[in-house]
N, C-alpha and C positions, 0 to 999 in steps of 0.2 A: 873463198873465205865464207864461212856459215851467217849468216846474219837472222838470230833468232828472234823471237821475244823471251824475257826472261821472267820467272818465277818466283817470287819468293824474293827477302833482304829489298836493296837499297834500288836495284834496279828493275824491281816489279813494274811488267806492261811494257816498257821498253824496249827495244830493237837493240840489238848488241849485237855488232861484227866481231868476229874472232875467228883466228886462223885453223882453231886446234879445237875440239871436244870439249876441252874444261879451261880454265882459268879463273884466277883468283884476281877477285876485285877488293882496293881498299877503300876503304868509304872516308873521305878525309874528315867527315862531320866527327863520326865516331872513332878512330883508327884503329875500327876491326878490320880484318881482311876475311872476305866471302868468297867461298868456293862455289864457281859453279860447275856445273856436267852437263853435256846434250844427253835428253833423254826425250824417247820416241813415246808420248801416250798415246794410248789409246782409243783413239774416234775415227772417223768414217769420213774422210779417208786420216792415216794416223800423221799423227802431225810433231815436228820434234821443237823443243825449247830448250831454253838452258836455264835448269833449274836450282836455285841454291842447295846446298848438299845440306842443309840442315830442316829441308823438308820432307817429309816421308811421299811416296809417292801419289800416296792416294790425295793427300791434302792437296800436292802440287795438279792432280787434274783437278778438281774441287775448284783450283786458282786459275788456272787455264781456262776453263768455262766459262769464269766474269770475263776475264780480257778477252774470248773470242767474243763473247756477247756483246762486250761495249765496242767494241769495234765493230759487228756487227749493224748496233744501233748508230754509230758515228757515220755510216757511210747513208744510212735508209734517213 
């Protein structure tokens, strides 16, 4: 089972287990439903998330960046 952090929508910074590469989450506050993807960006070494599909990629490393960095800061 993948357990990523997610990007983007309702479950940004979060850890989410999921069986399968994508899944759609419903957000009960709102009742949209948010698709997300595993997708692999790009850093050193690359790292995968699952990212809302209404983020274009580059925005979603841009977002990756904060949540590696406050977690960064959370452990130091």
């Amino acid at each position: 089972m993948l357990r990523l952090k997610c990007i983007g929508g309702p479950l940004y910074g979060q850890e989410y287990s999921h069986p399968y590469h994508e899944f759609t989450f419903l957000d009960q506050h709102t009742g949209k439903k948010i698709v997300y993807r595993k997708h692999t960006l790009d850093f050193k070494p690359p790292q995968d998330f699952f990212v809302a599909e209404s983020i274009s990629r580059n925005f979603a490393y841009q977002l990756a960046l904060q949540v590696l960095h406050s977690q960064y800061l959370s452990k130091n």
